[in-house]
N, C-alpha and C positions, 0 to 999 in steps of 0.2 A: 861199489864196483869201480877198478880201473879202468879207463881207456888205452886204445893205443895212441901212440904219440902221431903228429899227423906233418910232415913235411912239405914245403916247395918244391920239388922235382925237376918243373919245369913250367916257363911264362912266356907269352905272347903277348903283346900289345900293340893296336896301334888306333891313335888317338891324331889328336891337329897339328899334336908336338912331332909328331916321327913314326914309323912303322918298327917295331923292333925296340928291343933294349937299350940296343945302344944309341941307335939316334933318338931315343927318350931321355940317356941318358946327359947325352949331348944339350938335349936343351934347356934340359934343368938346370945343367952347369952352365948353360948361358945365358940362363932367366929371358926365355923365347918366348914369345905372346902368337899361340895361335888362332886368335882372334879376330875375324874381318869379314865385311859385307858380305850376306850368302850369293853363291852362285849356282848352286843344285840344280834350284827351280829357278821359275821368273816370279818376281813379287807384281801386281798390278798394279798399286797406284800408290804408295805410300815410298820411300826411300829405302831400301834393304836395310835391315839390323844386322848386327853384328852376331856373327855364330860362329863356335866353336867346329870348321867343316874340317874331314878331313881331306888333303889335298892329293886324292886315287880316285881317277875316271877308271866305271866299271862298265863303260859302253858295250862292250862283244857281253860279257857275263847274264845267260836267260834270266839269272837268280834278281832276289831282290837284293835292296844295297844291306841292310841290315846282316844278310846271309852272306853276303860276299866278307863284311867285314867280319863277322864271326872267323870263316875259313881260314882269313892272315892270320888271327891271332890264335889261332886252335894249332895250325901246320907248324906255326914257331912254340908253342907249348907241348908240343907233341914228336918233336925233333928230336932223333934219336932214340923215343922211346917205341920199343919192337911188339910190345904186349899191348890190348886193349884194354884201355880203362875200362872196369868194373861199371862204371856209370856216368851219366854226364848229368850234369846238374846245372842250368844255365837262369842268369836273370834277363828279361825280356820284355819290352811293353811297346814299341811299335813296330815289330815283325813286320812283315809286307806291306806295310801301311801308304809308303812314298807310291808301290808300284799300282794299289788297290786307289790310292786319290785318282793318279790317270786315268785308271780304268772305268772307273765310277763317270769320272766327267766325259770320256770317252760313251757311255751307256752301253759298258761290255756286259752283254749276257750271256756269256757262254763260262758254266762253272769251270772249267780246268786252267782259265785266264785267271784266275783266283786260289791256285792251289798252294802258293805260300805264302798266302793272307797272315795264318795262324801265327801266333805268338812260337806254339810249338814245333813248326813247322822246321824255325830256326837251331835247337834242339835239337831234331831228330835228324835233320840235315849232317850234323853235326857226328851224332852217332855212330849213322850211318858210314859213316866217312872213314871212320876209326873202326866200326867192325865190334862197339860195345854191343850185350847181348842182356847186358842187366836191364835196371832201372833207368828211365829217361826222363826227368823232371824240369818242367820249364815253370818259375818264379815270377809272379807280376805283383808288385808289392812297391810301384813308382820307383824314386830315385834310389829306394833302398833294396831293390831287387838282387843283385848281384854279390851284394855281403850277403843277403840272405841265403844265396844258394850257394856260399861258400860254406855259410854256418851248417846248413845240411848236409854238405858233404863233409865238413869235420865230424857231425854227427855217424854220419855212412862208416867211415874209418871206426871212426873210436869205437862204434860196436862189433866192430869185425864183419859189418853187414858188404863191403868194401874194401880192397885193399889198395886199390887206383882209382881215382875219381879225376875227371876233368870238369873244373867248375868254373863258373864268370859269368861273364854274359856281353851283350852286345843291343848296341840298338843306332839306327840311321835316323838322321834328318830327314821333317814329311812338315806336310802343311799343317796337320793338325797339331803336332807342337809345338813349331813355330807360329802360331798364329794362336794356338791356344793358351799359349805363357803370357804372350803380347795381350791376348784379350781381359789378362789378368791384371795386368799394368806391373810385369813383374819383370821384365825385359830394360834395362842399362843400356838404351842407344850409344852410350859406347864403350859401352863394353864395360863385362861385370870389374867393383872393383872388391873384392873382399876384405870386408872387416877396417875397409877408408870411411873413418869420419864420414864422408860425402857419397857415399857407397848410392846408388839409386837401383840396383837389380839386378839378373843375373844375366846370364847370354847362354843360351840353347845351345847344346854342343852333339856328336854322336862318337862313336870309337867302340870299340870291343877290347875284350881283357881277359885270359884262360889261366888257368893256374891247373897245373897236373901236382895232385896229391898225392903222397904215396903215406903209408902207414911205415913202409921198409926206409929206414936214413941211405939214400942215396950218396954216395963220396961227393958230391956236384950239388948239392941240397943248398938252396937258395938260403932259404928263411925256415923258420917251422911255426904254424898257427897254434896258438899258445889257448886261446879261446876266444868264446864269440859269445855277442848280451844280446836279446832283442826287447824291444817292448814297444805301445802302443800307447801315444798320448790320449786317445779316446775323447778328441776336443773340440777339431773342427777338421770340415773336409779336408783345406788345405792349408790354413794358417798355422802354428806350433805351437804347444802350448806356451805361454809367455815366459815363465819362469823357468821353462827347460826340464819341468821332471819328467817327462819321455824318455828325453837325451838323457837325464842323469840316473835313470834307472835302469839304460840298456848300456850303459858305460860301467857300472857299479857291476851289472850282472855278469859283465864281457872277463871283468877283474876276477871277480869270484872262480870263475869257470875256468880262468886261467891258472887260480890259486896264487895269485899275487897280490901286494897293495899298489894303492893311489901312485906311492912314493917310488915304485920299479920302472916308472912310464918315464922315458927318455926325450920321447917326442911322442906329439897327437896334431895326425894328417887329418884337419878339419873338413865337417863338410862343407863347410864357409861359400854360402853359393854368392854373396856380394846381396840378396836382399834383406832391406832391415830388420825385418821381425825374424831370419833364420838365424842369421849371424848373431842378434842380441841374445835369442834362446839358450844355442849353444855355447853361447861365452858366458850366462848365468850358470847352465849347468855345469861347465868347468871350474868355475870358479865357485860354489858349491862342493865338487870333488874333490878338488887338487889344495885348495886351502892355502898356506901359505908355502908348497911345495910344486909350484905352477911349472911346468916340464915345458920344452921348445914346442911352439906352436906353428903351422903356416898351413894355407889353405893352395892348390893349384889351378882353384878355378879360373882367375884372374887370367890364366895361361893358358889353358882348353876349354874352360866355359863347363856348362855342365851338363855332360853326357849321358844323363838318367838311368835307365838302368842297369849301363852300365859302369858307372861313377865307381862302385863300390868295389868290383874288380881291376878297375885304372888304379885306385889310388892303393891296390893293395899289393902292385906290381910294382908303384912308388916306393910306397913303403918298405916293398924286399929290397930296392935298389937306395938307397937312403940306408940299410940296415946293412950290404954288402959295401957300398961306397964310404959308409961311414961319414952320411952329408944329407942334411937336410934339404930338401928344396924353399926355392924363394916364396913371399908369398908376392907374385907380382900383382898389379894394379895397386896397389896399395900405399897411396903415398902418405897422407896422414893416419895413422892406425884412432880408431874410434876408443877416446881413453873411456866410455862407460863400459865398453868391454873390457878393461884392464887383462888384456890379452899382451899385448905388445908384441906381436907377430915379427919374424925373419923375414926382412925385406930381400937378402941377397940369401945363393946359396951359401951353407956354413957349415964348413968340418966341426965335426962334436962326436965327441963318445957314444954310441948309443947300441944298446942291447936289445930293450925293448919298444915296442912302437904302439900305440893306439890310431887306430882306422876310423871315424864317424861317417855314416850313413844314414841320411834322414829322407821320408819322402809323405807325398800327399798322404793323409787320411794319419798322419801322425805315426808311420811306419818307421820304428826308430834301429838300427843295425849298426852295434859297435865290433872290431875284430879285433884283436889280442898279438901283434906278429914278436916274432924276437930271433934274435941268431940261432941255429939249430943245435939243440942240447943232444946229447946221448941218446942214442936208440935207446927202445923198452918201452916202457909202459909210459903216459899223461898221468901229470901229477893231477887231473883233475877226472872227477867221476863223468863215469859215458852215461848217456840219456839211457833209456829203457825203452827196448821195443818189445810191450808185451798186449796180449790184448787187453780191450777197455772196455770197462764197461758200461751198457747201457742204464743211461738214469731216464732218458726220456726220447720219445722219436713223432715225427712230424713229415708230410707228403704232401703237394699241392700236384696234382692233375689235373688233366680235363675234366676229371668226374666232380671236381671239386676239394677240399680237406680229406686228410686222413680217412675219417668215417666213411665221407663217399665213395673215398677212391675203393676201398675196402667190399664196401658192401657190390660194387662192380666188381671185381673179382672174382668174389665168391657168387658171382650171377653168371660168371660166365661170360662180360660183358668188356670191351674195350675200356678203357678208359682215356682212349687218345684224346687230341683237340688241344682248344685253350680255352680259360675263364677271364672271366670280365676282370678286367680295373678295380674293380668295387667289390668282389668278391675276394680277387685277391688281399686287396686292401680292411677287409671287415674287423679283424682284429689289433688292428694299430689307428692310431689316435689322428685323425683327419689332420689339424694343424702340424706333425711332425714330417707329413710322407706330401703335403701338397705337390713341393717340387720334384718331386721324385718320378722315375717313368717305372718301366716295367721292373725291369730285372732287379732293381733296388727293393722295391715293393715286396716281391715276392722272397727277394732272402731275406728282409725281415718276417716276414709275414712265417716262413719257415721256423725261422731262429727260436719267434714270440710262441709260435705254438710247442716245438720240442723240447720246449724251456718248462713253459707250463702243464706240457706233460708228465714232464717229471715229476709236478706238484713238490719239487724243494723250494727250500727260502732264498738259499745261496745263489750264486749269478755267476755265468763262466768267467772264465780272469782270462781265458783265450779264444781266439778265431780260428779256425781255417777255412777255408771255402774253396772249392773246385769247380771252375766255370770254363768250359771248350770254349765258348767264344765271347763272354763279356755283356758288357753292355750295348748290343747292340742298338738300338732307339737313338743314347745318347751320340755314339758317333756316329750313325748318319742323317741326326739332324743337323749336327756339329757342318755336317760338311755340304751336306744341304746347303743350309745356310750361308756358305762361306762362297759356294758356288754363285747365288744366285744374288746375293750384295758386290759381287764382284768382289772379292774378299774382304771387303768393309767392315763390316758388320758379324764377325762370329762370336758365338752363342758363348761367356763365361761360364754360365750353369752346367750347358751341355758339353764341354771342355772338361768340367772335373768329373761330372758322371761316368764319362766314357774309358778311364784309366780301369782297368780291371780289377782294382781290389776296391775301391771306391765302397759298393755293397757291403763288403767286409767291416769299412770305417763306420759303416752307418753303424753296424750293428755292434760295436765296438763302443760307439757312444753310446749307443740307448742304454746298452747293459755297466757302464766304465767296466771294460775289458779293458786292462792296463798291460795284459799277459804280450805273448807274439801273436801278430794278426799278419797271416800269409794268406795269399792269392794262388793255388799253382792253377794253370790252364793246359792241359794235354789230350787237346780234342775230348773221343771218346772216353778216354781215362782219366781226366780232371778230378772225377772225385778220390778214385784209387789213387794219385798223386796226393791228394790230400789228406787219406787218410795215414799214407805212408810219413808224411811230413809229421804228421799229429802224431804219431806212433814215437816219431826219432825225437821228438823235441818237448812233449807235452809230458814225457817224466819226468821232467827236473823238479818237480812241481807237484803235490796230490792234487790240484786244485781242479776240478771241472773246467771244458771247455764246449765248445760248440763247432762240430763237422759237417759241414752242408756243402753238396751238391746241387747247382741250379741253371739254365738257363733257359734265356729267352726264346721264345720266335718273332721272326721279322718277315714281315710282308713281304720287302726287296732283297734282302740278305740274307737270309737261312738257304733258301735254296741256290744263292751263287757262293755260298763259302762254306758250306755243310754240304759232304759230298753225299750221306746218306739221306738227305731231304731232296726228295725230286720236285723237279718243277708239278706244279698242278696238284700233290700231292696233301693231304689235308695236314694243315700245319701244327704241329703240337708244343708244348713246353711245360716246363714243373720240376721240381725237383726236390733233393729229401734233405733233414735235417735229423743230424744226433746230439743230443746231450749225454757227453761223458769223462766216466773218472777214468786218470792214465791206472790209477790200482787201486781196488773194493776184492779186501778176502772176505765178504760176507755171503758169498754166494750172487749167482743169478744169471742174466744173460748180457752174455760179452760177445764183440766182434772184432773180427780181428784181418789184418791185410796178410796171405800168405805164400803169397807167388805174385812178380811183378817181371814181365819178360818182354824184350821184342820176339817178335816173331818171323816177321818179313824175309824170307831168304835162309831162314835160319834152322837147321836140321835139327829132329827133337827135342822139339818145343815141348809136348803133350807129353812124353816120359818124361822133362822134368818136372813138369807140373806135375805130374804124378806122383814124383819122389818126393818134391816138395811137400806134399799134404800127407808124407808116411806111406803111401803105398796105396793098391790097390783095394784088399783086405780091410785098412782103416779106413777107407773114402766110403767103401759100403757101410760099414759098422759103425760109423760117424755121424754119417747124413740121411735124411728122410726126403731130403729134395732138392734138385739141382735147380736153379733159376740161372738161362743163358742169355748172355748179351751179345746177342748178335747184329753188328752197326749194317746199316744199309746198304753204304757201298760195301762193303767183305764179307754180303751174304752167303758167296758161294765161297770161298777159303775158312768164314767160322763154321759153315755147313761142315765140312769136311773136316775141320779141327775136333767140331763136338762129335762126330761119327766115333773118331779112331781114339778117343777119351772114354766113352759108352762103350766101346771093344775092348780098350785096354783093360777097362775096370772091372767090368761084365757090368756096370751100373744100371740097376733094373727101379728103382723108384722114377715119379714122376716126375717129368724135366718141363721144366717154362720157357717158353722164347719170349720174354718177359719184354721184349721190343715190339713185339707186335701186337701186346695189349696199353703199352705208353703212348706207343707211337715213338716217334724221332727223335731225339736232342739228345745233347752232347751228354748227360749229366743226368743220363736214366738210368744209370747204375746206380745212384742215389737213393730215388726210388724202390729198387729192386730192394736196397740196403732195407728200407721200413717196410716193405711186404712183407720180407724173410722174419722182419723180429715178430710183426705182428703174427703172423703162422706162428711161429712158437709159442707164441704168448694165447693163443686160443687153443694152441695143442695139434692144429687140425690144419689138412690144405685143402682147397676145395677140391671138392668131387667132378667137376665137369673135366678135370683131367683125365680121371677114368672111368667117365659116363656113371658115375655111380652116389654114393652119399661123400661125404667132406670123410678125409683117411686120414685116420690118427697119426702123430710120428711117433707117438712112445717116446719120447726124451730127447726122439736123435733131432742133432741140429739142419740147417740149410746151408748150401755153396752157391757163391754168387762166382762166376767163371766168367770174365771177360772174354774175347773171340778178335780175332782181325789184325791188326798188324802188331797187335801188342796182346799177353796171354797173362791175365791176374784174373787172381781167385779172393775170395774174401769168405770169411766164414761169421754162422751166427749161430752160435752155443749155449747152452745151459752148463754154469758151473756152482 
């Protein structure tokens, strides 16, 4: 299968160097250090470090800073352009985070002081803004978030699933970054230098980055993405693996997908963050690759520091502007280049030829993102094949509730019985190995504990080569003991451990190591629709590949926090958590039961929603003829908007089989659509759904499959089938 070709269109940026293209470009050509003592916040006792800030008070602005800066670089990516991107696709990992520390220390209880907590909130903000009406995908996947939601949205294109996508991402300085790097003893008091002999660390930075993609060659066409690698050193939470085969397998993968060799790379925009063990990885893995045909090298961090997640859209806006200026950027901090790297890094800016560009993006948990740019070729078709979005099928499936594992939750079902609540520590934990999970708090626990069992449901030999995971809010536990903590030492004293748990794909990493998944390991987070984000992601990206992987939806509950950042968890309300896991092949023509993601919509404001969902699933006629039962998700806060969404869907269709409000036997969390996901297989798989539906014995489906229907500001369906 061909793709379509996928262009630049349109970039925003702005970062410590400049707001805009040009005064980015401005500082490259002047090898500008935006580098210096933070002034955000107040530090309390220690001397301020050095951070990559950018220099925009957003005082009058309700928003947080994360979303503010998103806006600058979305309004200038979207400049000029009249039509709404088909989808936004953003990398993201401290959303509201700066505004949520105040609050927190503050002891604000009133949930709507908290409404753009979310990672996704920033995303949808976004969306919203622009008037998209597709898919809304927010990426946490650490420093390597923001390639990765590029590499999705070149996937979006190349299938035609897309023909405008705004993709990047954005993230703001908060104390839990800064103070969480620092706790890691990974912070260059002064200032990162990249790939210097004497190099000691990096420096925390924030900025946002948008790239408007078009599949159409615009006349005004920046760049065009050539392809994108991902993979997963499966090593350590946050160290890399040493020899670099992460990096040289999501470089190697980036090449293939682009259909080129080693030898077409002009330059490679490192992820060079200035600490030791990152910088020596990736100068192994290159020099590994590139052989004795080593292409111009330079890192920018030395000069913005490093803006997490989103690093990987700053430097791909570099990268465009390096490929139209026909000029590398410097690597500044760098005054002796580290000869064990045999790199030999551009200390100034330097005119040079260049067509094609490599991007490197690395982050915690071994999340490795290379991208592919090059001058824009001829419209048509990508010389290189498009991923495959088709359904998957089920090899093995797994659910953790209140009621307990699968079996329990199961047998409460078919009783007729809630299955809300929470289970114990030690329940969760029964099937994983005491010495590997000690450190571990909730939400870690429990995606393994998912993963170990939809794995061993399968009863195969094999082991997924990939991850994804859909989690609305994270690791809660970890980050507010993190900050707990930090509060009550007078910032002294924050938690290392509880620092790396708290990153939202963290979970992902665990279970990436237990299994060496070497595959892609994505995080997306989108509130209520986290796991539908996931399974979408797994759909566009896990065909490249026959190889199994593993799709879990999960999260936690928190005592303090569920009910001031989950709108549909009410105060006083009995708290619940759990979520579901899949083991599956992207393609098995052997027959049996597959799922599949088939409508993914905002809703909000948005007139005929429900006809297209309707259309999308073939009609009215095949949703009867199809399905034996609907399971609806309807989130707490948009009880009374999915009330009325599921009404005029039941009217539209005349759909007369029994329907679930599969929320109100879970209970609350983000990532009960997970769940729903392993009730529906398991109904099939016994043929039967209980009878307390309709007061009567358990009702056969005769063959036909189940619809999982999302509800509330966002309208996805998912389907489970016998083929």
């Amino acid at each position: 299968m061909i793709g379509n070709r996928v262009y630049i269109s349109g970039m925003g940026i702005i970062s410590p160097l400049g707001i805009g293209v040009l005064e980015t470009k401005d500082a490259i050509l002047k090898n500008k250090v935006g580098i210096r003592p933070i002034s955000l916040f107040s530090v309390a006792k220690n001397k301020p470090l050095p951070v990559g800030e950018v220099p925009v008070v957003f005082e009058a602005d309700p928003i947080p800073r994360t979303h503010a800066l998103a806006r600058i670089a979305a309004a200038q990516a979207m400049e000029g352009c009249l039509e709404p991107p088909d989808a936004v696709v953003l990398g993201i990992t401290t959303g509201g985070m700066l505004t949520t520390e105040d609050l927190l220390r503050q002891k604000e209880t009133t949930p709507a002081a908290f409404q753009y907590h979310s990672l996704t909130s920033v995303t949808e903000d976004i969306a919203r803004r622009y008037h998209c009406t597709g898919p809304v995908v927010t990426v946490s996947t650490a420093c390597s978030s923001s390639a990765v939601a590029i590499t999705i949205a070149l996937e979006m294109i190349r299938t035609g699933m897309a023909g405008r996508v705004l993709a990047g991402g954005a993230d703001s300085l908060c104390r839990l970054t800064y103070y969480g790097f620092h706790s890691l003893q990974l912070i260059d008091p002064d200032g990162a230098h990249p790939l210097d002999k004497n190099r000691r660390g990096m420096s925390v930075a924030e900025g946002a980055a948008m790239l408007l993609l078009t599949a159409d060659r615009p006349h005004h066409a920046v760049a065009e993405i050539l392809g994108a690698g991902l993979s997963c050193d499966a090593y350590h939470p946050t160290a890399p693996e040493p020899e670099g085969k992460g990096a040289l397998s999501a470089m190697q993968a980036a090449l293939d997908d682009a259909g080129i060799l080693y030898s077409d790379i002009d330059y490679i925009n490192l992820h060079g963050t200035g600490t030791r063990d990152n910088d020596l990885a990736e100068a192994r893995a290159i020099n590994a690759l590139f052989l004795n045909k080593m292409p111009i090298v330079s890192s920018i961090k030395g000069a913005s520091g490093h803006p997490l997640a989103a690093a990987g859209a700053i430097e791909a806006v570099v990268s465009a502007i390096a490929l139209s200026d026909q000029r590398v950027p410097g690597n500044v901090g760098c005054r002796e280049p580290d000869p064990e790297l045999n790199l030999n890094p551009v200390l100034q800016p330097t005119k040079t030829s260049l067509t094609t560009v490599l991007s490197n993006s690395f982050g915690f948990g071994g999340n490795n993102a290379s991208l592919v740019m090059g001058t824009p070729r001829s419209s048509g078709q990508s010389a290189a094949a498009a991923g495959r979005a088709k359904p998957m099928k089920v090899l093995g499936s797994a659910c953790i509730t209140g009621a307990g594992d699968t079996h329990k939750t199961m047998e409460m079902i078919y009783a007729g019985k809630p299955c809300s609540g929470i289970i114990s520590l030690e329940e969760i934990s029964k099937n994983l190995a005491a010495a590997g999970v000690r450190r571990l708090k909730r939400l870690p626990r429990l995606v393994l504990s998912l993963a170990t069992s939809a794995h061993e449901n399968s009863q195969r030999a094999d082991t997924p080569s990939s991850v994804f995971l859909g989690t609305g809010w994270g690791a809660l536990s970890e980050t507010y003991d993190f900050l707990s903590r930090l509060y009550e030492t007078d910032e002294q004293f924050p938690s290392p451990i509880d620092f790396v748990g708290s990153v939202h794909n963290s979970p992902a990493g665990q279970i990436a190591m237990k299994f060496q998944a070497t595959g892609p390991n994505i995080t997306t987070t989108g509130g209520d629709y986290s796991f539908e984000q996931s399974m979408m992601t797994a759909s566009l990206l896990s065909g490249k590949t026959d190889a199994p992987f593993l799709l879990i939806g999960a999260d936690e509950s928190h005592h303090k926090l569920s009910c001031l950042l989950d709108r549909s968890v009410s105060a006083g309300e009995i708290l619940s958590d759990g979520g579901g896991a899949l083991y599956l092949s992207p393609e098995d023509k052997t027959g049996g039961l597959y799922i599949n993601l088939n409508h993914y919509q905002m809703a909000t404001d948005i007139p005929g929603v429900i006809p297209s969902l309707i259309q999308s699933l073939g009609g009215a006629e095949r949703i009867r003829e199809r399905y034996g039962v609907l399971l609806a998700g309807i989130p707490g806060a948009f009880r009374k908007q999915s009330a009325a969404q599921l009404s005029e869907f039941l009217t539209s269709t005349n759909f007369q089989k029994p329907v679930i409000d599969y929320r109100k036997l879970t209970g609350e969390f983000a990532s009960a659509s997970a769940v729903a996901a392993v009730l529906a297989i398991n109904f099939l798989k016994q043929g039967t759904i209980p009878g307390w539906l309709l007061k009567g014995e358990n009702l056969p489906l005769h063959g036909k499959g189940a619809l999982i229907i999302g509800l509330g500001s966002f309208i996805t369906a998912m389907e489970v089938i016998w083929q």
